[in-house]
C-alpha positions, 0 to 999 in steps of 0.5 A, a space after each residue: 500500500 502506498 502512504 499518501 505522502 508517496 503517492 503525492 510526490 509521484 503524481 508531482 514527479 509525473 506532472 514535472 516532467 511534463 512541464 517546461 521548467 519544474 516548479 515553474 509556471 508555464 507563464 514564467 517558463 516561456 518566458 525563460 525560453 524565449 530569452 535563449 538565444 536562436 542560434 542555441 535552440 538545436 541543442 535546448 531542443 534536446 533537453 525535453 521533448 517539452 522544450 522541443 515543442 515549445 521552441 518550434 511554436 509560434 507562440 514563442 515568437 509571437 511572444 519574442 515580439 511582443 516583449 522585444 528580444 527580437 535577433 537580426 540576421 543578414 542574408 547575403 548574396 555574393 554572385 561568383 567573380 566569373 559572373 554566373 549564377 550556378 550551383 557551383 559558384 553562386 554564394 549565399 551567406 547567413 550572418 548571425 549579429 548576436 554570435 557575429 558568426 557568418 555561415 556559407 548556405 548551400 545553393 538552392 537545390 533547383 538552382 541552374 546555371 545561367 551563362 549571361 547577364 542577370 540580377 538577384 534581388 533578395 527580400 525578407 518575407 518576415 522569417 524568410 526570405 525570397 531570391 528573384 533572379 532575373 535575366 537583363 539586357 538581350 536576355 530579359 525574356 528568361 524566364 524569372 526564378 523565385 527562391 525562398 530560404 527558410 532562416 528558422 529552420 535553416 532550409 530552402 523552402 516552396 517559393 512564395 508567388 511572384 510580384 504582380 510586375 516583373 521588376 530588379 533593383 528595385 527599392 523593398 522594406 517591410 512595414 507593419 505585416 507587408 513588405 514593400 517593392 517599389 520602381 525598378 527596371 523591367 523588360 528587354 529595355 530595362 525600361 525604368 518604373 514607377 510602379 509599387 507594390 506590397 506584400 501582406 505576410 498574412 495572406 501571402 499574396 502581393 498586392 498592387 499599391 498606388 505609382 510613385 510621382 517618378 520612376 526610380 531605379 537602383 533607390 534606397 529602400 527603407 522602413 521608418 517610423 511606419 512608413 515606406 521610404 523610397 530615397 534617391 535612384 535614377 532614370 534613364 532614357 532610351 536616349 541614354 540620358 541618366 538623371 539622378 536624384 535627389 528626392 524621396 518618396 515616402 508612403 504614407 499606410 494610414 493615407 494609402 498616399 505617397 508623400 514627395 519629399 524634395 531634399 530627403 536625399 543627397 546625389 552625393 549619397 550611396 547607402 543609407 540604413 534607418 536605426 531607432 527611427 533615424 536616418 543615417 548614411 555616408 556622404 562622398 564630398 571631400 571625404 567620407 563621413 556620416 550623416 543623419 537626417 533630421 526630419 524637423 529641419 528637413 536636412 542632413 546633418 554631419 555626425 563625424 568624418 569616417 576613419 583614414 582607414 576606411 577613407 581609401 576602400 572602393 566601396 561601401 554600403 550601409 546596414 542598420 542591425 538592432 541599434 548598430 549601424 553595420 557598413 560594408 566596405 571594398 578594398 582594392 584586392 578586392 575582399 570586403 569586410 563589416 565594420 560596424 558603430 552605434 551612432 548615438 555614441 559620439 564620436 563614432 567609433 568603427 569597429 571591425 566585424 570577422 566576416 571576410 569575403 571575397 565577392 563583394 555582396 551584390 544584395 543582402 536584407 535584414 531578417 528580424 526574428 
């Protein structure tokens, strides 16, 4: 016969092992989980079969959202120094900002070679992220492939359904549940365009928006403050006349308008990367600095000039990572390499990032997690 006592402290000892911590309600065990870092969840997954399940739901990302320990990681694309796109040569990498630790990613495994011109636009689609191959110039008419990688789980994954338009180099940031893809080149022409589009993470569908006021290709593409910015790009003529600008278009969600923004970007300016609800870029004037934009005066200001070390390299370009400010730089071998500055701390100091390649990354996104 078992006493009371016994039998209690079995029916304690059989619930524990179905709770995530012993002791702890679920509530406060969540909680804990959450705050383990996603790079760790392979080996937590090993600790329960409770754990195991609580990691893969998508109650604890939610949860992660709401209580912001959001982790970034930055997909890169790095076409091969020869110029083709194809299993054996194409380089896709996944960078963890936490960790700083950057990984090559296999290929797709449905991935063909192309042996001519073409461009590769990456978008983050919430946890994953959509590859756009298209064909340019004579080859235009190819047929366009659309890639998915799954960041969570690590794999490549059924493609999502393709924009409305067929377009590249086209500016895209994600706002509030949709991500956005604005102007862009298209056709045999590479005619440039105006057109916009979003795409609802709901329903998994791309939806047409209203036209931007100029057609803009190669722009800056970014989220701020909830809306939708479109800074800078060209137009070209079939003439051949290049005009560059020196405006922005900014989307308005609540007005479903877009909002003409005359002096929001400056020629001289490349990159640009929106952090904390600020603008930051780099100006090429005399040298190399760092700027920000100051919305209630309506200009950029200068934070500091950059480093003589990064004054010579060939190119750059800029990334905002959490409260960071990420920037890739080219040297003259060529290899590029990240350094990276919290912008609020002045005076800006850069600090190199152990992530080395040898193709300078010909796209890349952030992927908030």
């Amino acid at each position: 016969m078992v006493n009371p006592t016994s039998s209690s402290r079995l029916e304690a000892a059989a619930m524990a092992t179905h709770c995530l911590i012993p002791g702890f309600p679920d509530e406060l065990s969540l909680l804990c989980l959450a705050r383990i870092s996603l790079a760790l969840h392979p080996v937590a997954s090993c600790v329960s079969r409770a754990w195991r399940d609580a990691l893969k739901s998508s109650v604890l990302y939610d949860l992660r959202e709401r209580v912001g320990l959001q982790e970034h990681r930055i997909f890169i694309f790095a076409p091969s120094k020869r110029g083709l796109l194809s299993r054996k040569l194409t380089q896709f990498y996944l960078i963890d900002a936490i960790l700083l630790k950057c990984r090559p990613l296999p290929p797709p495994p449905f991935l063909g070679g192309y042996p001519h011109r073409f461009y590769c636009d990456v978008i983050s689609l919430g946890r994953q992220v959509s590859v756009v191959r298209m064909c340019c110039g004579p080859f235009s008419d190819c047929p366009e492939d659309v890639f998915c990688f799954d960041v969570v789980c690590g794999v490549w994954c059924m493609p999502p359904p393709s924009m409305l338009e067929r377009r590249t180099s086209f500016a895209s940031a994600c706002v509030d549940g949709y991500v956005y893809a604005a102007g862009g080149n298209a056709g045999r022409d590479c005619v440039n365009l105006q057109s916009a589009e979003r795409f609802n993470l709901l329903n998994k569908q791309w939806e047409k928006i209203a036209d931007m006021k100029n057609e803009r290709y190669a722009a800056a593409g970014v989220a701020l403050n909830g809306s939708f910015c479109v800074l800078g790009g060209f137009q070209t003529t079939r003439e051949g006349v290049l005009t560059m600008y020196d405006s922005a278009e900014v989307w308005d969600p609540s007005k479903e308008e877009w909002k003409f923004m005359p002096t929001m970007w400056r020629n001289d300016m490349r990159g640009v990367a929106a952090v904390k609800g600020k603008l930051y870029g780099i100006r090429y004037c005399r040298g190399k600095e760092m700027v920000w934009y100051n919305e209630d005066q309506n200009q950029w200001l200068r934070l500091g000039s950059l480093p003589e070390t990064l004054q010579g390299n060939i190119e750059d370009n800029l990334i905002g990572v959490g409260d960071h400010v990420w920037m890739i730089v080219e040297d003259a071998n060529p290899k590029c390499s990240f350094f990276s500055t919290n912008p609020e701390k002045l005076p800006l100091s850069w600090t190199p990032l152990p992530c080395l390649f040898e193709n300078y990354p010909s796209n890349f996104c952030v992927v908030t997690l």
